[in-house]
N, C-alpha and C positions, 0 to 999 in steps of 0.2 A: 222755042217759047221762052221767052223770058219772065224769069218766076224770082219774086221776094217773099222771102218770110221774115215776118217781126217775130220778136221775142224778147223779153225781159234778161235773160240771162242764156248765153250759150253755154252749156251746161248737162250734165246728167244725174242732179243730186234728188231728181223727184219733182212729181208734179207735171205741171204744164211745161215748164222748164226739160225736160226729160223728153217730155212727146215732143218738143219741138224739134231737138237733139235728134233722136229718131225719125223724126218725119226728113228733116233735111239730109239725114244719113241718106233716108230713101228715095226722094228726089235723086240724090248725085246716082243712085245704083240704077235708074232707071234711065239716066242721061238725059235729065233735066237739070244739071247743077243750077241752085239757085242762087241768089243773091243773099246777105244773111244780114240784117239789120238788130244789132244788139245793143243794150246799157252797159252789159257786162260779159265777158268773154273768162273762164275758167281756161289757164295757160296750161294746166295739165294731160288738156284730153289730150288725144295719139293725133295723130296725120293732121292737126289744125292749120299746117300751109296747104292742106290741098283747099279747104274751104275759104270762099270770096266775103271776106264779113267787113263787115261795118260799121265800125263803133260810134257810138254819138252820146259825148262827153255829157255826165246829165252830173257831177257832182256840184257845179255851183250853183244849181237848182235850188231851192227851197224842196225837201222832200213831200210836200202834201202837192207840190206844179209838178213833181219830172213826169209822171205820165201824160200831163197837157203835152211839157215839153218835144215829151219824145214823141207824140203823135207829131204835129205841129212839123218835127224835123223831116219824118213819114213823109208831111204831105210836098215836103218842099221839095226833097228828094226824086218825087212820083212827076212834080211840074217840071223838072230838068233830065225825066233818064224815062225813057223807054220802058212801061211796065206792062207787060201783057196779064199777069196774076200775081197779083198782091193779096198771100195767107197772112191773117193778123193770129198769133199766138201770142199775142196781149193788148192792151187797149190802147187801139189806134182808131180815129175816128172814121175812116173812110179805107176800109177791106174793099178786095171781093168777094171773100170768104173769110169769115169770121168764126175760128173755132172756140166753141166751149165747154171749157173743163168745169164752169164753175159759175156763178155770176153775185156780186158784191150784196145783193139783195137778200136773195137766197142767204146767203153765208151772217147776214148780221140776224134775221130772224130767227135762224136755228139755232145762234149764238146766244140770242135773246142779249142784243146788245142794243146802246144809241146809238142815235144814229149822228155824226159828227160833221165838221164844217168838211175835215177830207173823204166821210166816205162819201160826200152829197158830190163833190169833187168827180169822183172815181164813178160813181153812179150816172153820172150825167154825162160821161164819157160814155161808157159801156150804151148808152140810151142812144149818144148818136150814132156809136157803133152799128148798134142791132138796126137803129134805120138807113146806116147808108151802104149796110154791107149787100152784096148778091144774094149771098147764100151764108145760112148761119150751120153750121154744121153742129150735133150737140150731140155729147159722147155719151150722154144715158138718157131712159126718158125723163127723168127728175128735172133733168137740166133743159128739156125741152117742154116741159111744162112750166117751170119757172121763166120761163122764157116769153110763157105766151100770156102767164098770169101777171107776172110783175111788169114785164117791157111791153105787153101789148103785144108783141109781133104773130104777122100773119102766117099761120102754122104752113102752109106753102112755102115759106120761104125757108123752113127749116129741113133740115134733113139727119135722120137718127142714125151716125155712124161710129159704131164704137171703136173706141184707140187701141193701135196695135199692138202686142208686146213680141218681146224677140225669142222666137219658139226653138232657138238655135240654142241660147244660153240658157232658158229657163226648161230643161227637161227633165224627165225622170230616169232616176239612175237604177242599176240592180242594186239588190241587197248588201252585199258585199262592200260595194263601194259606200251605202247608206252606214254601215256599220261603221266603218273607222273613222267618218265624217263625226258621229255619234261621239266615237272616242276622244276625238279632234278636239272636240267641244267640250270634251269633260258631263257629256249626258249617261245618267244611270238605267241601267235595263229597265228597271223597278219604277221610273216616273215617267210621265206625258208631257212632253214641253212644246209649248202655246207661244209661238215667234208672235213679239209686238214689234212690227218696224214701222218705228213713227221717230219723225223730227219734227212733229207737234204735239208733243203728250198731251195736254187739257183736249185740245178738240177732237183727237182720235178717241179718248175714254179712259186716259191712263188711270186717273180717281178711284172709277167706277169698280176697273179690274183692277187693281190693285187689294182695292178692301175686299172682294171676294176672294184672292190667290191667296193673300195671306191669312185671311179666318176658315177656308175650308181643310177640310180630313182628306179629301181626294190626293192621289197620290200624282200630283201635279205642278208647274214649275212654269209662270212669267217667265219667259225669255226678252229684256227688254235691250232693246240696242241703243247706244249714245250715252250720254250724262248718267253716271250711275247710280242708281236706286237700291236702296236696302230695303231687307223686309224678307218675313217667313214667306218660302217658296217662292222667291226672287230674283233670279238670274240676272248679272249684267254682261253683254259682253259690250265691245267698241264695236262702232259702223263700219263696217267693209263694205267694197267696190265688189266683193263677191258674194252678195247677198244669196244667190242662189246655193250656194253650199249649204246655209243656211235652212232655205228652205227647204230641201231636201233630207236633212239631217234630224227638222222637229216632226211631230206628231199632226200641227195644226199651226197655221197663221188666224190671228185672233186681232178683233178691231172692233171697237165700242164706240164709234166717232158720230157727235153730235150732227156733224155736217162734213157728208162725203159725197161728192158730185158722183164719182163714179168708184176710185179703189181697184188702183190695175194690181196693186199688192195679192190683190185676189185669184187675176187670172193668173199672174206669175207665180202663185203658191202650186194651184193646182197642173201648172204646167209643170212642175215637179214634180206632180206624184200626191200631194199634199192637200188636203184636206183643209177649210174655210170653216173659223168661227164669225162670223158676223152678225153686226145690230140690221135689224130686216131694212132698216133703211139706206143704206150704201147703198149706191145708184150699181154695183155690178153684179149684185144678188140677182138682177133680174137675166144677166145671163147667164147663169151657174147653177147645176141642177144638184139636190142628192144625188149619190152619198158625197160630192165631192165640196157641200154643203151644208153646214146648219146654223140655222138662225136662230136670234131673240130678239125680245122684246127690248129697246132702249131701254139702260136703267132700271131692268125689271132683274132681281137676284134668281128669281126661282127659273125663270125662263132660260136664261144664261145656265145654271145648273144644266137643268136637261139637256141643252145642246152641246155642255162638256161632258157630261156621261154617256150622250149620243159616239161623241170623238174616240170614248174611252174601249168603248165596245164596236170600235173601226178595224176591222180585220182588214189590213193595207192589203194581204197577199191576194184577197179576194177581187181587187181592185187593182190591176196594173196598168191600167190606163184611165185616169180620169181626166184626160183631156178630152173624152166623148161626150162628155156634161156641160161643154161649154158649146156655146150656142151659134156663134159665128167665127169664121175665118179670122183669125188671130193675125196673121200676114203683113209686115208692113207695104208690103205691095198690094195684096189688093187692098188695105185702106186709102193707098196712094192712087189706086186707079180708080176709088169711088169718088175721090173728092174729084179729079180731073173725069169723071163721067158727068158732072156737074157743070162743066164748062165747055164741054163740048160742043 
């Protein structure tokens, strides 16, 4: 079978970008290597001679055209090569399966932003998308409801499968190894630190928790990764490629985000062992159960209180496995053999 996947960047810095990284990891380990059609190729990752990619120069574009562009290249591509399954992992006009992490609509309402000559651009892509794709496949139900409110499309043609995360790297350590991770870090027995891992502060909620970290008594600590932030009860460290030490080492991953399709940060927390602060709207609350969760209210201070003194009063030893809270197969394989149960 010959298989292409689009994608905006090949990559693993987050996002859709990431799942794609991973889904075509899992093609090749199934013995489907696929075709790889990209804008941007990061020259750092490991084995990238084993994979067949295929870049399509978009920088003399006008940046509000290169997604026309790059569909456009998609299609010309698809009229001169043999395609048996074409997964779109960005906006290309004509999938047979169209994954979504997200959709441009969605993302400007919750933004409460206008609406511009490029997102009408980018919208009207995504529109031909959803009607010429097979199957829309949609990683939370948020994203499958927006899907059938904003684009119209016929709820048959979607299917709700959520994204895989790697249950290999992201697990739960003993104690022992948790401790000196603790030390690594320079974290004090005496606080609870609250991993922020966002390379979008404003839309994850950095604002929101920030004014609360720094004016509460709680004996508590923002752990913010990237660009550094000062301020009482503040932690910065730099973004590492070994985020999971990370999660393993704090009390709780914590996300206050305006507009979050889904939030794999979530299931990768608790695939360590580790405990979810989130706003009740992030599309992966809905598969993550207490204790290995607590929620608030968006932008509500008192809500957010309670669910960090819920964290505070988390007895971890009671809990060695909260990977039984999460609701489906994590696997990048079977996510790989749901989407190809599709097209059988």
């Amino acid at each position: 079978m010959k298989v292409v996947i689009s994608c905006s960047k090949f990559g693993v810095s987050g996002g859709m970008e990431r799942y794609a990284y991973e889904l075509i990891y899992g093609f090749y380990d199934l013995g489907f290597p696929p075709t790889v059609i990209t804008r941007q190729v990061d020259n750092n990752l490991p084995h990238l001679a084993e994979f067949n990619i295929k870049k399509i120069n978009v920088k003399f574009i006008p940046g509000k055209l290169r997604d026309l562009f790059f569909s456009w290249r998609i299609n010309q591509y698809r009229k001169s090569n043999k395609i048996d399954l074409l997964i779109g992992c960005s906006r290309i006009s004509s999938p047979d399966i169209m994954i979504c992490g997200g959709t441009h609509i969605g993302f400007i309402k919750a933004m409460n932003k206008k609406t511009k000559i490029s997102d009408k651009l980018q919208i009207r892509l995504e529109k031909e998308q959803c009607k010429n794709a097979k199957y829309i496949v949609a990683h939370s139900q948020l994203m499958k409801d927006e899907l059938i409110q904003f684009y119209h499309v016929d709820e048959s043609k979607i299917k709700l499968i959520y994204p895989p995360s790697d249950n290999i790297k992201f697990r739960t350590i003993n104690y022992k190894e948790r401790n000196q991770l603790r030390e690594e870090f320079g974290f004090k027995d005496d606080k609870y630190y609250f991993l922020f891992p966002s390379g979008s502060h404003e839309r994850k909620g950095l604002p929101f928790l920030y004014k609360f970290f720094t004016e509460t008594d709680l004996p508590i600590e923002l752990v913010i990764l990237g660009k550094p932030v000062s301020g009482r009860n503040i932690k910065t460290l730099p973004w590492s490629n070994k985020i999971e030490k990370l999660y393993q080492a704090v009390d709780a991953t914590i996300l206050a985000s305006t507009y979050e399709p889904f939030g794999l940060v979530g299931i990768e927390s608790v695939l360590c062992g580790t405990p979810i602060v989130f706003a009740n709207n992030i599309g992966s609350c809905e598969v993550i159960d207490a204790p290995a969760k607590q929620t608030f209210i968006p932008q509500d201070y008192t809500s957010l209180m309670l669910a960090i003194e819920n964290i505070i009063r988390f007895d971890r030893k009671e809990y060695t496995d909260l990977v039984q809270y999460i609701h489906y197969d994590v696997s990048i394989k079977n996510h790989i053999q749901q989407i190809l149960n599709l097209v059988d």
